[in-house]
FIKOLZA-1660 file (N, C-alpha, C; in steps of 0.1 Angstrom, whole numbers, plus 5000, padded with zeros to 4 digits):
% residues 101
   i   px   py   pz ch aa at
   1 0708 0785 2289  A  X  N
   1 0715 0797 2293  A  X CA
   1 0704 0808 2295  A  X  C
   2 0705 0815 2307  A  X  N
   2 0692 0828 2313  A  X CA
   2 0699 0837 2299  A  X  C
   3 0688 0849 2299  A  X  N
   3 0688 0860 2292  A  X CA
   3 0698 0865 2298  A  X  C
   4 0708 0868 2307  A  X  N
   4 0710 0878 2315  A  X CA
   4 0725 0876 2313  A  X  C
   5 0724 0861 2314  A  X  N
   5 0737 0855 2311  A  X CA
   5 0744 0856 2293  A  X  C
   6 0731 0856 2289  A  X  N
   6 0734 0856 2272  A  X CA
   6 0736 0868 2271  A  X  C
   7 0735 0879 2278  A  X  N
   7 0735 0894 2272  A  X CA
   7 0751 0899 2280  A  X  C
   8 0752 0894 2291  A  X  N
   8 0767 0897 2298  A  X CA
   8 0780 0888 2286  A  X  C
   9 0774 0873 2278  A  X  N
   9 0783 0870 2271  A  X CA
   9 0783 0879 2258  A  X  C
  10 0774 0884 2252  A  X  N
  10 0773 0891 2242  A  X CA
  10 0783 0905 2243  A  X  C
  11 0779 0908 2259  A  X  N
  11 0789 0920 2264  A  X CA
  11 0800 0921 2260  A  X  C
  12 0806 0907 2266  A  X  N
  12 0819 0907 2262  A  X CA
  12 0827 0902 2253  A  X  C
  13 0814 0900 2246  A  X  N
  13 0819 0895 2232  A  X CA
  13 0827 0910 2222  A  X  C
  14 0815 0917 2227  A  X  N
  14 0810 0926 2219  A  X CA
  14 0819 0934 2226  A  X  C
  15 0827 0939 2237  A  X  N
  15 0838 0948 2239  A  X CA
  15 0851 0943 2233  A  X  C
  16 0854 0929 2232  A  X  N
  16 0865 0922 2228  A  X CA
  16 0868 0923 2210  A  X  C
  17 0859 0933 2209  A  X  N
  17 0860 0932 2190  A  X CA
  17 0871 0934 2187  A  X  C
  18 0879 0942 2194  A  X  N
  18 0893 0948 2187  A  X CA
  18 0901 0934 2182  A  X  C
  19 0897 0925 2192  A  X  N
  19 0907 0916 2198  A  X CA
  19 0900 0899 2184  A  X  C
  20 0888 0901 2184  A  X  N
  20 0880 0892 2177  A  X CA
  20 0877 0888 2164  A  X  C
  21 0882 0888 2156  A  X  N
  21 0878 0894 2143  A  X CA
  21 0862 0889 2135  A  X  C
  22 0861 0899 2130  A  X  N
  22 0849 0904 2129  A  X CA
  22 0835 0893 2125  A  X  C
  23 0840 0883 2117  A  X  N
  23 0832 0872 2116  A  X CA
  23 0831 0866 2128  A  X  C
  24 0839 0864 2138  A  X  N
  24 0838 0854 2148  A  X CA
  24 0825 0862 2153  A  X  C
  25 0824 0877 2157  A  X  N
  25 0814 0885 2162  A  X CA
  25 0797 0881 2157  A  X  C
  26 0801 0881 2138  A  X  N
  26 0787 0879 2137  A  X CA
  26 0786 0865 2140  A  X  C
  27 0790 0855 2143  A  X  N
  27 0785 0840 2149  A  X CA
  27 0781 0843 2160  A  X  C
  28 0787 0848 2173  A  X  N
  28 0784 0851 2182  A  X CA
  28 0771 0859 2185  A  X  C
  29 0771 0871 2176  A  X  N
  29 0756 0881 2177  A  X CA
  29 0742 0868 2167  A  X  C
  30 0747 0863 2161  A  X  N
  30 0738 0853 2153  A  X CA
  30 0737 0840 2165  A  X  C
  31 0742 0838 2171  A  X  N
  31 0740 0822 2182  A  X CA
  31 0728 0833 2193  A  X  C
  32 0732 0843 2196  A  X  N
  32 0729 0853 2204  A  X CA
  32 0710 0853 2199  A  X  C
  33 0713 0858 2196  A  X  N
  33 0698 0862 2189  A  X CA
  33 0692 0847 2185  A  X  C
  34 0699 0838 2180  A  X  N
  34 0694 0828 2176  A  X CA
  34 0683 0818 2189  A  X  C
  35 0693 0823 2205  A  X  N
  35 0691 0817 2214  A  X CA
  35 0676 0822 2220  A  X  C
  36 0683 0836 2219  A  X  N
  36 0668 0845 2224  A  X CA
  36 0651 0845 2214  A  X  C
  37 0654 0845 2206  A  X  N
  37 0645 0834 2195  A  X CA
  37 0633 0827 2199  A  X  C
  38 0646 0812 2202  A  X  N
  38 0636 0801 2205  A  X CA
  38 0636 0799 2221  A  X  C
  39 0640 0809 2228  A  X  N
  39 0637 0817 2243  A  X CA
  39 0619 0822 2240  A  X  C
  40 0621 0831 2229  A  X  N
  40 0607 0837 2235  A  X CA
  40 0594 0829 2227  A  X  C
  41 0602 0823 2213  A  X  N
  41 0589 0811 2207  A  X CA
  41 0586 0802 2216  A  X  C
  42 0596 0797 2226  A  X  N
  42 0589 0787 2236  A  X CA
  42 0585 0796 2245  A  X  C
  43 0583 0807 2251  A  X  N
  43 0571 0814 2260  A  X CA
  43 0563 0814 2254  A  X  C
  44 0563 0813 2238  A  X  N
  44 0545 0821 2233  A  X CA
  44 0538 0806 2232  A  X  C
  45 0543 0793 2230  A  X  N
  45 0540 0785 2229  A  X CA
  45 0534 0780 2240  A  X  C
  46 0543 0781 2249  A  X  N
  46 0535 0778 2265  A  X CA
  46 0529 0787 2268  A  X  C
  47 0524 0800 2262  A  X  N
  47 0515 0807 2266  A  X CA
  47 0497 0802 2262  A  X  C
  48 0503 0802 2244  A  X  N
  48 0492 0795 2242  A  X CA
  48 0485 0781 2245  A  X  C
  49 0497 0774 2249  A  X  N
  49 0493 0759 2250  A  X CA
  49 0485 0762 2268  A  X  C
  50 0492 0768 2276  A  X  N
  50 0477 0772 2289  A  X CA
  50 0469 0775 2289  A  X  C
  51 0466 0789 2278  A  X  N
  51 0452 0793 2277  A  X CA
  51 0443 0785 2272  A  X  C
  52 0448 0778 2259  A  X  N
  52 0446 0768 2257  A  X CA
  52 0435 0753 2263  A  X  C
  53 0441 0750 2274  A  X  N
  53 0437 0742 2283  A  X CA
  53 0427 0746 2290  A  X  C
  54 0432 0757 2296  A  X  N
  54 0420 0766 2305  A  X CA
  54 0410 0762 2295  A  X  C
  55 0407 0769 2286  A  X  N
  55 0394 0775 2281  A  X CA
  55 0388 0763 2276  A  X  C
  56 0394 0748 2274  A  X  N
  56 0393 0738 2275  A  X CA
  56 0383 0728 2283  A  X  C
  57 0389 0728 2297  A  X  N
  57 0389 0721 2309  A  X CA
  57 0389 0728 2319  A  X  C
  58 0375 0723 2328  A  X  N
  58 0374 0732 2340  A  X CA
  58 0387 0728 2350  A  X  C
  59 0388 0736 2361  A  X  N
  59 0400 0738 2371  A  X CA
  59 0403 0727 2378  A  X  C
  60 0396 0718 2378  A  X  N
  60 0402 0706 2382  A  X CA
  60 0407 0694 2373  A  X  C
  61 0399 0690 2362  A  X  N
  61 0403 0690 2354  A  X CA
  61 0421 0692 2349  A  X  C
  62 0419 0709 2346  A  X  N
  62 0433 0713 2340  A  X CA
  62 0440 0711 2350  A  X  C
  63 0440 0712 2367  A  X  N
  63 0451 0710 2375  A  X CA
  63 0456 0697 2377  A  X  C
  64 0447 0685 2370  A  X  N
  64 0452 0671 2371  A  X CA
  64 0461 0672 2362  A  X  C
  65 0455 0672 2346  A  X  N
  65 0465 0677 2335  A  X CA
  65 0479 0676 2338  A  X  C
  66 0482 0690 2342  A  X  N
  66 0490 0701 2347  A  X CA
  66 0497 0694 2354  A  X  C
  67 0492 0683 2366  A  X  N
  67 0503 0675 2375  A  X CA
  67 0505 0666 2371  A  X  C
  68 0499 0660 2364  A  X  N
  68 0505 0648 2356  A  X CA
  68 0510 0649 2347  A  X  C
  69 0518 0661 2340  A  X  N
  69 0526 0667 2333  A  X CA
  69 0541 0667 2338  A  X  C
  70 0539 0672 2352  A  X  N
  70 0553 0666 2358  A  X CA
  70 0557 0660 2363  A  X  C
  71 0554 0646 2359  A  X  N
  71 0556 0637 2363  A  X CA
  71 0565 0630 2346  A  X  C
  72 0561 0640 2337  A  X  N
  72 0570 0633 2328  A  X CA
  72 0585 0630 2326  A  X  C
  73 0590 0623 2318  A  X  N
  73 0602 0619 2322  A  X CA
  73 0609 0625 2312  A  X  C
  74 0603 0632 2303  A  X  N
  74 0610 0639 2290  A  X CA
  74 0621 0650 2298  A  X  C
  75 0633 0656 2289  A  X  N
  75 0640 0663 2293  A  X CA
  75 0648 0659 2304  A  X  C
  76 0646 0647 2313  A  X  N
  76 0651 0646 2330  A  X CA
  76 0643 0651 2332  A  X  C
  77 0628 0647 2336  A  X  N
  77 0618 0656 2344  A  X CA
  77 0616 0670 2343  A  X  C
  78 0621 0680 2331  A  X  N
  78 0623 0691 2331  A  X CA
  78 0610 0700 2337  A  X  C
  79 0600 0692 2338  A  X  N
  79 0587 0701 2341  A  X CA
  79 0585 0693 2355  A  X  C
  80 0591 0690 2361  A  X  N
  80 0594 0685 2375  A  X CA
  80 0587 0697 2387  A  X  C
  81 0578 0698 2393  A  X  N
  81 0571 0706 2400  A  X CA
  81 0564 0699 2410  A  X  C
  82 0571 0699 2428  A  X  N
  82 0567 0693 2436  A  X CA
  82 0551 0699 2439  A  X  C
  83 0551 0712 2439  A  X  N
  83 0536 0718 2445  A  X CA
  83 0527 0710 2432  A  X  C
  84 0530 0709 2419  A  X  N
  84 0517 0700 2415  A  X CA
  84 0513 0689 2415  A  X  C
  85 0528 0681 2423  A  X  N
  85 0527 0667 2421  A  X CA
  85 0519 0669 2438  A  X  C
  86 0522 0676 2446  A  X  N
  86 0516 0676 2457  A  X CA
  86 0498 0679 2457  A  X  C
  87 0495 0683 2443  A  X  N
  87 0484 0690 2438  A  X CA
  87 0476 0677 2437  A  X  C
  88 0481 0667 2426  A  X  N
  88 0478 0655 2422  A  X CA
  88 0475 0644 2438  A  X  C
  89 0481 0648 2444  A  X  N
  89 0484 0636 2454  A  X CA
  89 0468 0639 2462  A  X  C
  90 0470 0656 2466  A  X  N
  90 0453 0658 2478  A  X CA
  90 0438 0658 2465  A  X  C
  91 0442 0654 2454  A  X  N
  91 0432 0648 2444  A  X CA
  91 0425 0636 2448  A  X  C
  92 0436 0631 2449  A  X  N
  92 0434 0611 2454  A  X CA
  92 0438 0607 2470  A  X  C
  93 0432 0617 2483  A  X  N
  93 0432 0613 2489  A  X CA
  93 0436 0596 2497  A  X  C
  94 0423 0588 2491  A  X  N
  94 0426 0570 2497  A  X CA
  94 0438 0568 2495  A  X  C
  95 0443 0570 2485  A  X  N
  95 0458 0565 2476  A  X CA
  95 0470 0567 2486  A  X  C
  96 0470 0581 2492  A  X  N
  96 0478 0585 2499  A  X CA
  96 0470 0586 2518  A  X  C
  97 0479 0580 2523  A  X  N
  97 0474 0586 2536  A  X CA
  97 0479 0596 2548  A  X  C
  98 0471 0609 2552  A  X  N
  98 0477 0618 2557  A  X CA
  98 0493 0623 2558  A  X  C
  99 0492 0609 2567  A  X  N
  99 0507 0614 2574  A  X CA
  99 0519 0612 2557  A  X  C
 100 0517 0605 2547  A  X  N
 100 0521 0608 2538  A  X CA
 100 0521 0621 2528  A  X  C
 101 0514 0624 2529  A  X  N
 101 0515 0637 2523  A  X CA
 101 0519 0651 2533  A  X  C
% end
């Protein structure tokens, strides 16, 4: 669920009080916040885990990494990213030929 989306449901969570009673609210403001949470611990995580890398592994290097990351099959491909698998492919030239890529 986007931020944007979680804050419009909160909206109307949060207008409907009259109607809601009052525990059901704090579940809802607690899922709420609960969501946005592990929203922004997984940004700091992927923030750290790139700088990470970088300072690691020079630029080619981390761009192989990086494309061969989405290629994983965790989540349904969730890190699924044609421009790096296209990144991976002008790496290995022989493998691929022109008109394929």
């Amino acid at each position: 669920m986007l931020l944007d989306e979680q804050c419009a449901l909160w909206i109307e969570w949060h207008n409907a009080k009259h109607v809601i009673p009052q525990y059901t609210l704090y579940l809802v403001n607690a899922r709420v916040f609960l969501d946005l949470t592990k929203e922004r611990l997984q940004r700091m995580r992927d923030d750290v885990w790139e700088s990470s890398l970088t300072n690691r592994f020079d630029v080619v290097s981390y761009n192989l990494f990086v494309s061969m990351a989405s290629l994983n099959s965790a989540n349904s491909f969730a890190n699924f990213d044609m421009e790096r698998i296209m990144t991976l492919a002008k790496y290995y030239p022989d493998e691929y030929g022109k008109l394929k890529l």
